[in-house]
C-alpha positions, 0 to 999 in steps of 0.5 A: 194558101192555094193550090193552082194547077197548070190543067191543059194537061194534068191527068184526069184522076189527079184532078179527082184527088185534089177536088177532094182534097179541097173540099176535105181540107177547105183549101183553094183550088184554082184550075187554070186551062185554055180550055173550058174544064168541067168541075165539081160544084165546090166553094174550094174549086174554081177554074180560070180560063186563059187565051190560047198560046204558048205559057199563056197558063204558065204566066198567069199562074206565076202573076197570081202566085203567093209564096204559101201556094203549091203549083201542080205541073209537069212543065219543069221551067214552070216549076223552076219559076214557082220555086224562084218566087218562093212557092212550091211545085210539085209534079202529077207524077208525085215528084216535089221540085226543089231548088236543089233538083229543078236546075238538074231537071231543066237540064235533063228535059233540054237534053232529051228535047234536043235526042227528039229533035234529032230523031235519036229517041222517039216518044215521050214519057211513060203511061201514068200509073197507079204507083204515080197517083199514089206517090202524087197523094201522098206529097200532097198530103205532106204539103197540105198537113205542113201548110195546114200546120204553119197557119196555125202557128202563124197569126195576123201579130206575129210581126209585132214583138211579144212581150 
């Protein structure tokens, strides 16, 4: 299992949880960005530098994808193409994706890219806050200790009948 993060524009302190997190749990953390980024010397953390462009990051996230990992985006047809390979996605601002509400929040997000272009409503989404780091960590910790708990109870032989 691994976590990958969609990093050109993940906030600053949700990197610093899951530096931690990787570190604390042993898990993999794999920064993809257009951009050099800086991170804490760690076997757990790593970065993965991709050429500039539209879903460039996005791409390479979804190639790579296992359907034990977790993705960490805001970039809801991103999310919407985790959870159709299986994996999970879950937003900086502590939302999980799922099948059941990521069609609703592609539709939510045409919407509003449509009242921008049209000059109906200006601006994009609020500040991030305190109150969204802490629902972030707490999800994270969710999925970390269910990952954490079904590869214990998973081995190499369990595909072959028990007797």
């Amino acid at each position: 299992m691994r976590i990958w993060v969609d990093a050109d524009a993940c906030p600053g302190p949700i990197k610093e949880l899951l530096y931690r997190a990787a570190d604390r749990t042993q898990t993999r953390v794999t920064l993809v960005a257009n951009q050099a980024l800086r991170v804490p010397n760690s076997k757990y953390v790593d970065t993965q530098l991709v050429a500039a462009g539209m879903d460039v990051a996005d791409r390479y996230i979804v190639q790579q994808l296992d359907a034990k990992d977790l993705v960490i985006t805001a970039d809801i047809p991103l999310a919407a193409e985790v959870i159709q390979r299986g994996a999970q996605a879950l937003n900086p601002r502590g939302e999980l994706y799922t099948e059941a509400n990521v069609g609703e929040r592609l539709a939510a997000r045409d919407l509003l890219d449509q009242l921008r272009t049209d000059g109906q409503i200006l601006g994009g989404p609020a500040e991030f806050q305190q109150k969204d780091r802490q629902a972030f960590a707490n999800q994270l910790d969710r999925w970390l200790t269910a990952s954490r708990r079904a590869s214990r109870n998973t081995s190499p032989n369990d595909s072959k009948p028990r007797s």
